[in-house]
GULUMKOL-763375 format. One record per residue: residue number from 1; residue in three letters; chain; x, y, z of N, C-alpha, C in turn. Coordinates in steps of 0.2 Angstrom, whole numbers, plus 5000, padded with zeros to 4 digits. Example, Ala and Ser with C-alpha at 12.3 -4.5 7.8 and 13.67 -1.06 7.14 Angstrom:
// GULUMKOL-763375
    nr   rest   kette    n.x    n.y    n.z   ca.x   ca.y   ca.z    c.x    c.y    c.z
     1    ALA       A   5066   4972   5039   5062   4978   5039   5066   4984   5039
     2    SER       A   5064   4989   5035   5068   4995   5036   5064   5000   5039
END
This chain:
// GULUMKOL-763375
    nr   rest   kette    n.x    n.y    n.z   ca.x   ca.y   ca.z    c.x    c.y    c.z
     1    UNK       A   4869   5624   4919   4862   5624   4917   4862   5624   4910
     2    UNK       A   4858   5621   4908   4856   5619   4900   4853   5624   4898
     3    UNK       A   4854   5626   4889   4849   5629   4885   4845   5630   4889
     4    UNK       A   4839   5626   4888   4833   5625   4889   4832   5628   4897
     5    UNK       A   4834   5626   4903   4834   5626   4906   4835   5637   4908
     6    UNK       A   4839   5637   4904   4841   5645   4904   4833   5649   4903
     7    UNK       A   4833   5645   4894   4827   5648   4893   4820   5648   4899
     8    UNK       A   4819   5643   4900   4811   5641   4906   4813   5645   4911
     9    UNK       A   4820   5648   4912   4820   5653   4919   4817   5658   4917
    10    UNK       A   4819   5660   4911   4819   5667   4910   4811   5668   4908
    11    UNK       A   4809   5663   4904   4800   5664   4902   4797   5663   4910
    12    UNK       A   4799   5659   4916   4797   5661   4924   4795   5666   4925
    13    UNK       A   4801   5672   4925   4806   5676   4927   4805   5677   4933
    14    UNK       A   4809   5670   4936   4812   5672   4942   4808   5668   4948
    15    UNK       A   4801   5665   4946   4795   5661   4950   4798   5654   4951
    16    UNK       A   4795   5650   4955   4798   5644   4956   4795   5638   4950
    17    UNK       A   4800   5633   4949   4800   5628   4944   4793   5624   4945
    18    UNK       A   4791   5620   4944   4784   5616   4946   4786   5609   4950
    19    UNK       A   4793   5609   4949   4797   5604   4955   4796   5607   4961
    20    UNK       A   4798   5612   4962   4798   5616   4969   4791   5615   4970
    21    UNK       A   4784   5619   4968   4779   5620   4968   4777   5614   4971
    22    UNK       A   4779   5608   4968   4778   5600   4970   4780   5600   4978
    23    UNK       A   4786   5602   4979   4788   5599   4985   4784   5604   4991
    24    UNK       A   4785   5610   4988   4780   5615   4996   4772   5611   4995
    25    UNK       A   4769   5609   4991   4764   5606   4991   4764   5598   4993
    26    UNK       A   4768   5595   4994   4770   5589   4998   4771   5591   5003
    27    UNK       A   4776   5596   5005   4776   5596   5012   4770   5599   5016
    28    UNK       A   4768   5605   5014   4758   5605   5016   4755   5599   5017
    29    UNK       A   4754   5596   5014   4749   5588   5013   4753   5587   5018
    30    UNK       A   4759   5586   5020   4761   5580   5026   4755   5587   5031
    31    UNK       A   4758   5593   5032   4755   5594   5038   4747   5597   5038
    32    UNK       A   4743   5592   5031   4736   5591   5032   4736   5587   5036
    33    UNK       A   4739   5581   5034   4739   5575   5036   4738   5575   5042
    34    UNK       A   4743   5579   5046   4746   5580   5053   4737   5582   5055
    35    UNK       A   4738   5588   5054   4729   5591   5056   4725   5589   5055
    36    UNK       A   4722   5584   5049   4719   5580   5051   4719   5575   5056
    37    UNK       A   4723   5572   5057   4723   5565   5063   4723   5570   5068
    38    UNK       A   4726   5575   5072   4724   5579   5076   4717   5580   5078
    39    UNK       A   4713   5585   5073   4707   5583   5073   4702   5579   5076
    40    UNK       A   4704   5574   5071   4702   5567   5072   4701   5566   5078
    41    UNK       A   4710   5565   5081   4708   5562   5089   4707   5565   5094
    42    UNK       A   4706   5571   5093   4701   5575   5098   4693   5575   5099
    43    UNK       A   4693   5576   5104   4684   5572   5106   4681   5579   5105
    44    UNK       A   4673   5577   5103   4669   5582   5098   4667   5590   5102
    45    UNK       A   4670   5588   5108   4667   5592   5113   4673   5597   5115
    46    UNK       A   4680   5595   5113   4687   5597   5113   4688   5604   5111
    47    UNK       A   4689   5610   5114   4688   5614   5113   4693   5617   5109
    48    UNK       A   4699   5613   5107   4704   5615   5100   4700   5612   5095
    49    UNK       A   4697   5607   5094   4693   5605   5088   4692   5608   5084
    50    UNK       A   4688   5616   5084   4687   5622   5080   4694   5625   5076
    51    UNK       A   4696   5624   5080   4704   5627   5078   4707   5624   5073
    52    UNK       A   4708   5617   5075   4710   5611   5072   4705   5611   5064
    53    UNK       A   4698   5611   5066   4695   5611   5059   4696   5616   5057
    54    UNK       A   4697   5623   5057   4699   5628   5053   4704   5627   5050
    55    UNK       A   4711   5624   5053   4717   5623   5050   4716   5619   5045
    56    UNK       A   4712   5612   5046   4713   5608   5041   4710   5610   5032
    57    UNK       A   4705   5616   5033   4701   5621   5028   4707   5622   5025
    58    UNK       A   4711   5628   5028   4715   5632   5027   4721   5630   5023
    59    UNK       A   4724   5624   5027   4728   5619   5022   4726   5613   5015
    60    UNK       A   4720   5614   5018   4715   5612   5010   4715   5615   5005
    61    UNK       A   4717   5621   5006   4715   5626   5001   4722   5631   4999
    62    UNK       A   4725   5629   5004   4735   5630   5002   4737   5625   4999
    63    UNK       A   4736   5620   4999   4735   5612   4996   4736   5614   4986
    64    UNK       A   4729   5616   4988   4725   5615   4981   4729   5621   4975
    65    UNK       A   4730   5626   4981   4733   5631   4978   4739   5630   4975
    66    UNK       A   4744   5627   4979   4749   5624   4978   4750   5621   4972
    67    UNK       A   4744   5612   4972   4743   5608   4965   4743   5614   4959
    68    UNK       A   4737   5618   4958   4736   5624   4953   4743   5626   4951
    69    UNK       A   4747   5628   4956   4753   5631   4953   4757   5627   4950
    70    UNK       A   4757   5620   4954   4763   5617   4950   4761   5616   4943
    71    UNK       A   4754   5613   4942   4751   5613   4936   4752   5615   4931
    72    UNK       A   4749   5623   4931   4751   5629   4926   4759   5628   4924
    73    UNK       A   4766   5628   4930   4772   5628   4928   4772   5624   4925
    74    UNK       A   4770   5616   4928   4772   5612   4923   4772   5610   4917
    75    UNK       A   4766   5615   4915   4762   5615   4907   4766   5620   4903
    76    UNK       A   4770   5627   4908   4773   5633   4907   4779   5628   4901
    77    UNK       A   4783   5625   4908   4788   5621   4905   4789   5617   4901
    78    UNK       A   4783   5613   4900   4783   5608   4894   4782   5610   4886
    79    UNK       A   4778   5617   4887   4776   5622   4881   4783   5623   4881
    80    UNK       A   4788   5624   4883   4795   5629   4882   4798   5623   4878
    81    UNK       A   4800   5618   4881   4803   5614   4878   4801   5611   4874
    82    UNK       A   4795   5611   4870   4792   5608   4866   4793   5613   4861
    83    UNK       A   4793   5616   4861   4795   5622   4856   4801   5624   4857
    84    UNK       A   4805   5624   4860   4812   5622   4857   4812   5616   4856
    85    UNK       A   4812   5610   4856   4812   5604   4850   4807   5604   4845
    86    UNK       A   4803   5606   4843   4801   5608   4838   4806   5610   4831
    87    UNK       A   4806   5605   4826   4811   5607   4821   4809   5618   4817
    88    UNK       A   4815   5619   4816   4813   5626   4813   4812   5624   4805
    89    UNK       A   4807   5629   4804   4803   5627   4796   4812   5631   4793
    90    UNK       A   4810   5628   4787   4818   5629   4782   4815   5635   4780
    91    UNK       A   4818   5640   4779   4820   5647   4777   4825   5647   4770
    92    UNK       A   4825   5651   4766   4829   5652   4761   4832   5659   4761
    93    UNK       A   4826   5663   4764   4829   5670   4765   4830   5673   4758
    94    UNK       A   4829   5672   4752   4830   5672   4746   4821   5675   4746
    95    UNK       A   4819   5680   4738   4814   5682   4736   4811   5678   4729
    96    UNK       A   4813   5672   4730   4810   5667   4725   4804   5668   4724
    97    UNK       A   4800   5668   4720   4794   5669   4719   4791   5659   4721
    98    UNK       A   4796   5654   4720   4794   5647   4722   4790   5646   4730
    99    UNK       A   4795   5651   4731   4795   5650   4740   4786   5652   4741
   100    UNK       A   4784   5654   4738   4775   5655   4738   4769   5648   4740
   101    UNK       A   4773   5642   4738   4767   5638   4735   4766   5633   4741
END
């Protein structure tokens, strides 16, 4: 594991990456998908219908919550390593009276 990668574990501490975040939010989306075409092909008077439209709510809204997370990490993580490339300002560590200007 890299630097970098060291440090974004530890400013996580311990949460999943926003790659990860991505994939359990992929794999929900496939099983909107699924729920939705369910739905779908059930007839209006189909008495799992209800169920099926609640499901698809519900993973709408684990969907969304999922995207929000990967987001925030992924913004977590690009602040991290942006700032470690970030050049460090030169120090002299010295009490120059120069170093003021």
């Amino acid at each position: 594991m890299s630097e970098q990668d060291q440090v974004i574990e530890e400013f996580l501490e311990g949460k999943p990456r926003a790659d990860t975040w991505r994939e359990l939010r992929e794999t929900l989306q496939a099983r909107l998908q699924d729920a939705v075409a369910a739905r779908d092909a059930a007839a209006p008077d189909n008495p799992r219908r209800s169920g099926l439209e609640r499901k698809v709510r519900e993973l709408r809204e684990q969907v969304a919550a999922l995207a929000q997370e990967e987001a925030v990490t992924r913004f977590v993580e690009d602040s991290v390593r942006a700032s470690l490339s970030r050049p460090r300002p030169f120090s002299s560590g010295g009490d120059d009276e120069d170093d003021d200007f």
